[in-house]
Steps between C-alpha positions, in 0.01 A plus 500: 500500500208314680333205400197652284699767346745176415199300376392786270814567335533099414150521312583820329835373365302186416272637264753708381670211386171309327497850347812485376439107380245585337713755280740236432305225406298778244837642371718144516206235495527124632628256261374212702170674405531560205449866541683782288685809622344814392728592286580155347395412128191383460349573856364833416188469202559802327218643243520609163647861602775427674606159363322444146396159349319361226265648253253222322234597233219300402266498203186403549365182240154533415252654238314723724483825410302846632379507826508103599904535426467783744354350786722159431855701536334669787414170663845383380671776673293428835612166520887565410477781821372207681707282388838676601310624863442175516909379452604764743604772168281746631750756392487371134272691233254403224358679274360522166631579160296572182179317425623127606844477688583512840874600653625353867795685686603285739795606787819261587330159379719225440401297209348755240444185249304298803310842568440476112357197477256519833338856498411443106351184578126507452507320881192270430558232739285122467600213674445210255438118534644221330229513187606863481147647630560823659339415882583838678598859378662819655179595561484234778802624675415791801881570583847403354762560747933400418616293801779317576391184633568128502374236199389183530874342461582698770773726391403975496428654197310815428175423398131649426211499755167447383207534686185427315108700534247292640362398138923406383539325837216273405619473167803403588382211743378324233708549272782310676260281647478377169843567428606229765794316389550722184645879495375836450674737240489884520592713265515875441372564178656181301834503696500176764598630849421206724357141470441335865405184527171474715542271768155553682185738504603870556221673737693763652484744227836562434776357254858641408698530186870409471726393246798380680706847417246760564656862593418718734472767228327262271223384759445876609402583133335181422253583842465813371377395143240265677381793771495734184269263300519404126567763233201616256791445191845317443751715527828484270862648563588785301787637717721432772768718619673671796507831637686675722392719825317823414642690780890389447733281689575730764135574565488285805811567679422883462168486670591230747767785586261743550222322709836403738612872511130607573440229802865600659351855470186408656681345766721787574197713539299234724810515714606833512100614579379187723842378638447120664142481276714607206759252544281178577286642215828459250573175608148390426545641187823230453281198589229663273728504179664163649097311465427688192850339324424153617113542360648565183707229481302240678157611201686572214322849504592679206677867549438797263522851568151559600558208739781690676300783521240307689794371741582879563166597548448230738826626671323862563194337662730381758640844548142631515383258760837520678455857533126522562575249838827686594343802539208389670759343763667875521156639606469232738883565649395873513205361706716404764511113407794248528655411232366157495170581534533804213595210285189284600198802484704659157468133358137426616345854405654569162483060376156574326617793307801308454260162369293669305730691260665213443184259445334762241850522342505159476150482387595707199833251415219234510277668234795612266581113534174359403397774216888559365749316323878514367637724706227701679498123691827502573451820632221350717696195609801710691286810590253190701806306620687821571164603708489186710873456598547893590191452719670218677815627532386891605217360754643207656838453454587868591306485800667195607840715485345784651389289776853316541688871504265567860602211622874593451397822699508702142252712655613848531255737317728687301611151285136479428515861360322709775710746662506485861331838565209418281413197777134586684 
C-alpha cells in the first residue's frame, strides 16, 4: 500500500468513526452534558398523538354578548396560539367551545396545575413603584425571551429577558431614576413576580424578572404570556384533566419501525443500482438520522406523526438528489472520464437542480410554519430541518466519501455501476 492510498484510508476510517460518534452520542447521549439518549425518558417531546397530556377548559367572565363576545374569544384564542408557540407547545391545540369557553390540549407537560394557573392568566404585566402607580405596562415590552443567566447575588437561575420599545425604554429610565434607592414591583395581573431594588438609572432598555426559583417551564410560559399580550377577559377554570394518546401506545414504535425498514430498503436499492455511490450514500444516511436525533434532543422539538412523516419525506429528497447526481456521474463515466473526475462534473452539473428542489421545498416548510399551527407546524419544523440536514449530508458529506474511495484506488467503473463495455 503506498503512502497516499495509506493517507486516504486513515481519513476515510476517520470520518467513519465521527460518523459513528455521532450515532452514539444521539442514541447514548453525554451525561457530562447533560444530553439524553434517544430513547431515554424525557429526551424525546412527544405530542398529543403519540404521548397525550392535559386537557384545560376555560370559561370566559364577562357580560358581552353577540358579536363583541365573538370577536373577544376570537382574540382570546389568537393570543392562547401565541401563547403556547410562544412556550415551545407548538404541537398543543386551542380551540373554542360554545359561545364563551375556550379548551387547551397540551402534549407531555409537566405541571398541568402550573400550566393552569399561567395560560388562564389575563397576562397584563405593570411594573409598579413604591406608591403603587403603575409606571410601565406590557405594552412597553418589544420581546420576552426565558434565559438562564446570572442575578445580581451572583448565583444561575432561569429568568425572563425584557427588552423594552423605544417609548418603554424611556419609560423605564426614569422610572428607576426615580426609583434610586427604592425597588420596583412587577406583577402579572395582581400576582407579585419580582421586586428589585434599583440601585442606579437603567438606560439600556432592558430589565429581567426572577424570583429566586423560576423554572424553565415556568419562564417559557410566563415569556410567552408577555409576547402574547394581555387577554380581552379573565378567564376562569372549569376543567382540568388528562388524556391519553389518540393514536395508542404502540403508535410510535410501529412507525419508527417502518421509516427504519423503508431507509434499509432504500439503501439496499442505492447499493445494489449505484454500488460505491450507493454505499457512501447509506452511510450518509446514518450521520443524517445521527444529526436529526441530537436536534431533537438538544431543542426539545416536539414529535407527532405528521412530524415523522416530514423526517421521511426529508429522507426521499436525499434519495432524489442522490440519484439525480449519481446518474449524472454514470453519463460522465460512459463519457470516458475517471472516476474522480465523474464524481467532480456529476456534482458540479446536477448541484443547482439539486439546490433548488430543496430551497423551494424548504420554502414551502417555511410558509406552513408561519401560516399553520398545532401540528401542521410540527409538520413544518422536521420537513425544514429534515430539508437542511439531508442537503448536507447528500451534497457534502457523500462527496467527501466519494472522494476518499478514489483515493483508495476504488476506481474501477463497474463499482460505480457502469459496465465496462458501456465505457466511450
Amino acid at each position: 500500500m503506498n503512502y497516499s492510498r495509506a493517507v486516504g484510508v486513515a481519513r476515510f476510517v476517520l470520518v467513519i468513526l465521527c460518523i459513528a460518534l455521532l450515532m452514539s452520542v444521539a442514541v447514548c447521549g453525554v451525561d457530562a452534558w447533560g444530553l439524553g439518549g434517544i430513547f431515554d425518558d424525557g429526551t424525546v417531546v412527544l405530542g398529543l398523538d403519540l404521548s397525550g397530556g392535559s386537557r384545560i377548559t376555560y370559561s370566559a367572565v364577562t357580560d358581552d354578548t353577540g358579536s363583541s363576545l365573538s370577536e373577544g374569544m376570537d382574540s382570546i384564542l389568537q393570543a392562547m396560539r401565541t401563547r403556547l408557540d410562544n412556550s415551545g407547545y407548538t404541537e398543543a391545540n386551542v380551540y373554542l367551545v360554545g359561545d364563551n369557553m375556550i379548551t387547551v390540549e397540551i402534549p407531555g407537560i409537566d405541571d398541568p396545575n402550573e400550566a393552569v394557573k399561567s395560560f388562564g392568566s389575563m397576562g397584563k404585566l405593570t411594573f409598579r413603584n413604591t406608591d403603587g402607580e403603575t409606571v410601565l405596562t406590557g405594552e412597553d415590552v418589544a420581546k420576552a425571551q426565558a434565559v438562564y443567566a446570572q442575578t445580581s447575588d451572583g448565583t444561575y437561575e432561569y429568568q425572563v429577558s425584557l427588552s423594552f420599545t423605544e417609548e418603554g425604554s424611556k419609560k423605564f429610565a426614569a422610572a428607576t431614576k426615580a426609583a434610586v434607592g427604592k425597588t420596583i414591583a412587577i406583577y402579572m395581573d395582581d400576582e407579585l413576580l419580582s421586586k428589585p431594588k434599583v440601585k442606579e438609572e437603567i438606560t439600556g432598555g432592558e430589565a429581567s424578572i426572577s424570583s429566586g426559583n423560576m423554572t424553565l417551564e415556568y419562564a417559557k410560559m410566563l415569556a410567552g404570556n408577555i409576547n402574547a399580550g394581555a387577554l380581552k377577559y379573565e378567564l376562569k377554570l372549569e376543567e382540568l384533566r388528562s388524556i391519553g394518546p389518540t393514536l395508542g401506545e404502540k403508535s410510535l414504535q410501529t412507525s419508527l419501525q417502518a421509516g427504519l425498514i423503508g431507509v434499509c430498503l432504500v439503501a439496499v436499492f442505492l447499493i445494489a443500482v449505484y454500488r460505491i455511490p450507493g454505499l457512501m450514500a447509506s452511510i450518509s444516511m446514518v450521520a443524517y438520522l445521527a444529526l436529526f436525533m441530537l436536534c431533537i434532543s438538544v431543542f426539545k422539538i416536539n414529535l407527532t406523526l405528521p412530524g415523522i412523516a416530514g423526517v421521511v419525506l426529508s429522507v426521499g429528497m436525499a434519495v432524489d438528489a442522490n440519484v439525480v447526481v449519481f446518474e449524472r456521474m454514470k453519463e460522465e463515466i460512459r463519457g470516458g472520464k475517471s472516476a474522480k473526475a465523474a464524481i467532480k462534473s456529476g456534482y458540479q452539473k446536477a448541484f443547482s437542480a439539486v439546490l433548488d428542489s430543496n430551497v423551494t421545498t424548504f420554502i414551502a416548510a417555511g410558509v406552513l410554519y408561519a401560516l399553520g399551527s398545532g401540528t401542521i407546524k410540527g409538520f413544518a419544523i422536521t420537513l425544514g430541518l429534515g430539508v437542511v440536514l439531508t442537503f448536507i449530508t447528500a451534497v457534502f458529506l457523500t462527496r467527501l466519501l466519494l472522494n476518499l474511495c478514489c483515493d483508495m484506488y476504488i476506481t474501477s467503473t463497474g463499482l460505480y455501476g457502469v459496465k465496462e463495455r458501456s465505457v466511450q
